[in-house]
Structure formats: C-alpha cells, structure tokens
PyMOL Python script that loads the backbone (N, CA, C, O; Angstrom):
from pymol import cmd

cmd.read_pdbstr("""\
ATOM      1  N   UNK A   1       0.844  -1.203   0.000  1.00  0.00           N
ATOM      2  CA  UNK A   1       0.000   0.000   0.000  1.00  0.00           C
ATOM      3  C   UNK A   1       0.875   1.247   0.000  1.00  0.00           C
ATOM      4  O   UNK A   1       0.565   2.220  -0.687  1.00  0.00           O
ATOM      5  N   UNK A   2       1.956   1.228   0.757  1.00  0.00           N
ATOM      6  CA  UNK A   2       2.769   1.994   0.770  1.00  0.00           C
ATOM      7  C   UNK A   2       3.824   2.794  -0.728  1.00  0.00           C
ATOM      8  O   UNK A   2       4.134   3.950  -1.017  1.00  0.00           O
ATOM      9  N   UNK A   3       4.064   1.530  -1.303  1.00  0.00           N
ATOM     10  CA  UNK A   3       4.328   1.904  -2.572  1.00  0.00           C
ATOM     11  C   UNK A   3       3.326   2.081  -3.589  1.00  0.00           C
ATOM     12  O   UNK A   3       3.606   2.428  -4.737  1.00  0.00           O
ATOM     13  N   UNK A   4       1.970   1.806  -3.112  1.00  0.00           N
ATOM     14  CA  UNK A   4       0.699   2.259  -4.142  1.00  0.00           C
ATOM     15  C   UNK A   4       0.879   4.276  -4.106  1.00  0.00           C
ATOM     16  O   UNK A   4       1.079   5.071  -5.025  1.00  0.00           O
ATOM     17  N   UNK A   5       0.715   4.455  -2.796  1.00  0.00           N
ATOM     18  CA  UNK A   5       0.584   6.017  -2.286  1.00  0.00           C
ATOM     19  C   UNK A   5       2.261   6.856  -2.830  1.00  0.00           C
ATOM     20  O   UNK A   5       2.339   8.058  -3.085  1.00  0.00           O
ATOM     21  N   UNK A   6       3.242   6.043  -2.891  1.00  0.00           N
ATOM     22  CA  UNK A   6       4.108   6.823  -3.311  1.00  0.00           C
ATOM     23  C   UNK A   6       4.236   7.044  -4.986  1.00  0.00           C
ATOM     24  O   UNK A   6       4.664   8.143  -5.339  1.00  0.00           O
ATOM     25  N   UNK A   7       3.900   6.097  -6.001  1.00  0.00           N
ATOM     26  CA  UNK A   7       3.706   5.822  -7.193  1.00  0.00           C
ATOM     27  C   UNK A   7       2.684   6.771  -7.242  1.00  0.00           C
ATOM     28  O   UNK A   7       2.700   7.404  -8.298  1.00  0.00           O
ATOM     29  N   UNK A   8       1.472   7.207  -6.171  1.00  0.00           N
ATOM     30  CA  UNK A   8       0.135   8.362  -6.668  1.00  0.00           C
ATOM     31  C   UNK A   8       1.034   9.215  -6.827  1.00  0.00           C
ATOM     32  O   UNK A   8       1.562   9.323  -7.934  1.00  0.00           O
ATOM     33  N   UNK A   9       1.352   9.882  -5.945  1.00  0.00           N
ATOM     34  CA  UNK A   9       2.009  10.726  -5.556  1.00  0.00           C
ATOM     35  C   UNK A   9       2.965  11.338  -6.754  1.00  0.00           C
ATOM     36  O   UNK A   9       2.946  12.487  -7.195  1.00  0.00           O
ATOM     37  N   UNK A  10       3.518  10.614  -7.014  1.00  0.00           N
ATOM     38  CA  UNK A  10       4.829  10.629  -8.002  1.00  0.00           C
ATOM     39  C   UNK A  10       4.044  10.749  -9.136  1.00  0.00           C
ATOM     40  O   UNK A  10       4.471  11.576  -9.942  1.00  0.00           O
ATOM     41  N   UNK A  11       3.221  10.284  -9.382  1.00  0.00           N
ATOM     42  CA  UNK A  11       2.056  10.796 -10.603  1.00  0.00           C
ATOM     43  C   UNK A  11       1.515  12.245 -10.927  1.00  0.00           C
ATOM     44  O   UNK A  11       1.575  12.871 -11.985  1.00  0.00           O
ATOM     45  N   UNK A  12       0.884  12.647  -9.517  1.00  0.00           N
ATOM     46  CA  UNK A  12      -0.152  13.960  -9.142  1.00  0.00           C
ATOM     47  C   UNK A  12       1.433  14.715  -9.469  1.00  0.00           C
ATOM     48  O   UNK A  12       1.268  15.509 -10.395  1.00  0.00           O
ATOM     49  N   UNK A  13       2.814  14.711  -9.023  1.00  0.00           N
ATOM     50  CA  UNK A  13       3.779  15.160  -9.121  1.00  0.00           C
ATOM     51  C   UNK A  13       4.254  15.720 -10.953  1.00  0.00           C
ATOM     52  O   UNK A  13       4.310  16.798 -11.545  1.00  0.00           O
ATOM     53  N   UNK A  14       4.458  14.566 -11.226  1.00  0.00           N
ATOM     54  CA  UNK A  14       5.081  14.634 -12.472  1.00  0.00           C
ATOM     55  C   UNK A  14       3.686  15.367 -13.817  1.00  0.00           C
ATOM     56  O   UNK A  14       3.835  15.733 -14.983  1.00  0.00           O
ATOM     57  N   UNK A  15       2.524  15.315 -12.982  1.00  0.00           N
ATOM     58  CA  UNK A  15       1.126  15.623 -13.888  1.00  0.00           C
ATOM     59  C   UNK A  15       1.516  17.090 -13.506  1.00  0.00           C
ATOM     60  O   UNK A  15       1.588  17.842 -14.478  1.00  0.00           O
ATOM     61  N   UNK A  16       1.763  17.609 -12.370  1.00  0.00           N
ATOM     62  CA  UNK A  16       2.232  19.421 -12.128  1.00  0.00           C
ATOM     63  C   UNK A  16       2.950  19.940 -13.005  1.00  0.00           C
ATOM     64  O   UNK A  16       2.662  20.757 -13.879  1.00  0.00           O
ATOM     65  N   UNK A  17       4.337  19.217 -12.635  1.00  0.00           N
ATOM     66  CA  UNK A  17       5.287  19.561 -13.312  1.00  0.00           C
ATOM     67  C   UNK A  17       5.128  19.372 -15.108  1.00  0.00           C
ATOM     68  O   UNK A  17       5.702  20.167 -15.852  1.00  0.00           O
ATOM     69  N   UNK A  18       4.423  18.414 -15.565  1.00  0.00           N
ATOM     70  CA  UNK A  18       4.058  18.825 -16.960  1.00  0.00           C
ATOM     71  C   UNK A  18       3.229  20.077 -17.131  1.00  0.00           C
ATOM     72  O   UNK A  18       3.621  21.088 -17.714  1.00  0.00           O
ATOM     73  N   UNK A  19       2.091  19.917 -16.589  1.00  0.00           N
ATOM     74  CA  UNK A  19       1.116  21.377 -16.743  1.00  0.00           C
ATOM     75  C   UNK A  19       2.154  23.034 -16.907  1.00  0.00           C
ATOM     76  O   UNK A  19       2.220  23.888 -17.791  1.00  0.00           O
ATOM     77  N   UNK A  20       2.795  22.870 -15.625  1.00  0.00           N
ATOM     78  CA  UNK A  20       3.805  23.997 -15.471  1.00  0.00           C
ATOM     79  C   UNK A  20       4.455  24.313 -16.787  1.00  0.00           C
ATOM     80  O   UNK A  20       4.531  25.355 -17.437  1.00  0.00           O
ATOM     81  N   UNK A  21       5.053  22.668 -17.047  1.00  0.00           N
ATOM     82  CA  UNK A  21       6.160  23.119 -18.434  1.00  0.00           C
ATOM     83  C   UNK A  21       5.123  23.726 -19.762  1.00  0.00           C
ATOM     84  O   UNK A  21       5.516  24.655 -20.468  1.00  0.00           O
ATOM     85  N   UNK A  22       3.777  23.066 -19.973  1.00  0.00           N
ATOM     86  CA  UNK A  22       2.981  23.565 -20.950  1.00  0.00           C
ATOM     87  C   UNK A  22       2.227  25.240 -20.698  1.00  0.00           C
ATOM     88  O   UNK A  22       1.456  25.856 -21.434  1.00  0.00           O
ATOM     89  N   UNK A  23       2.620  25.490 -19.811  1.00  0.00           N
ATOM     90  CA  UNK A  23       2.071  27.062 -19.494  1.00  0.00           C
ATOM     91  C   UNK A  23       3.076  27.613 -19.566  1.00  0.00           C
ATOM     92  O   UNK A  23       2.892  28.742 -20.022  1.00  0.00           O
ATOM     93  N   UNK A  24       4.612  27.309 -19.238  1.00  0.00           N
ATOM     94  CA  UNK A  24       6.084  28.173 -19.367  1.00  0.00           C
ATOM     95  C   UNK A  24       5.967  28.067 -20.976  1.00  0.00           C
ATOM     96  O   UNK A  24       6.044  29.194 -21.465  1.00  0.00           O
ATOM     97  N   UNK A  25       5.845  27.305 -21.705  1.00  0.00           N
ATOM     98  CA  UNK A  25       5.996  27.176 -23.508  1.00  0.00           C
ATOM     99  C   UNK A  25       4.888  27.662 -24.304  1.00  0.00           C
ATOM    100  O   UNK A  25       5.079  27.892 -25.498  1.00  0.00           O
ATOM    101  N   UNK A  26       3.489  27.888 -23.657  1.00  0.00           N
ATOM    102  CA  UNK A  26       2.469  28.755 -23.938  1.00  0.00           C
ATOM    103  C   UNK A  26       3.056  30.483 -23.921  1.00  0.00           C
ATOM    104  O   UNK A  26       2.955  31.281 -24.853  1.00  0.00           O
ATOM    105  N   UNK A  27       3.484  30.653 -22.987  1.00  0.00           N
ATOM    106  CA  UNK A  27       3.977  31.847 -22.107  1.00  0.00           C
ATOM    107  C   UNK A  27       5.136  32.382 -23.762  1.00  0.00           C
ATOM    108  O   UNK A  27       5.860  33.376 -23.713  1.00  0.00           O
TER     109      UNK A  27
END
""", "prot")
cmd.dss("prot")
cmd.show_as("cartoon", "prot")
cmd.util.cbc("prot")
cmd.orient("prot")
C-alpha cells in the first residue's frame, strides 16, 4: 500500500510539473 501512495504521488507530481512546463511554452 505503501508503494501504491508513493507511485500516486509521483504521478499527481510529475502531472504538475508537466502542466507547469505547458504554461512556461504557452507563455
């Protein structure tokens, strides 16, 4: 379970950090 919640995590993470990069290259 523990590595279920860190794999979310690391998801919701890397889903930010894309959004971010597509609004810095919009920008």
């Amino acid at each position: 379970e523990y590595g279920s919640k860190s794999k979310h995590e690391l998801t919701i993470v890397t889903g930010i950090a894309q959004e971010m990069a597509s609004v810095s290259k919009g920008i």
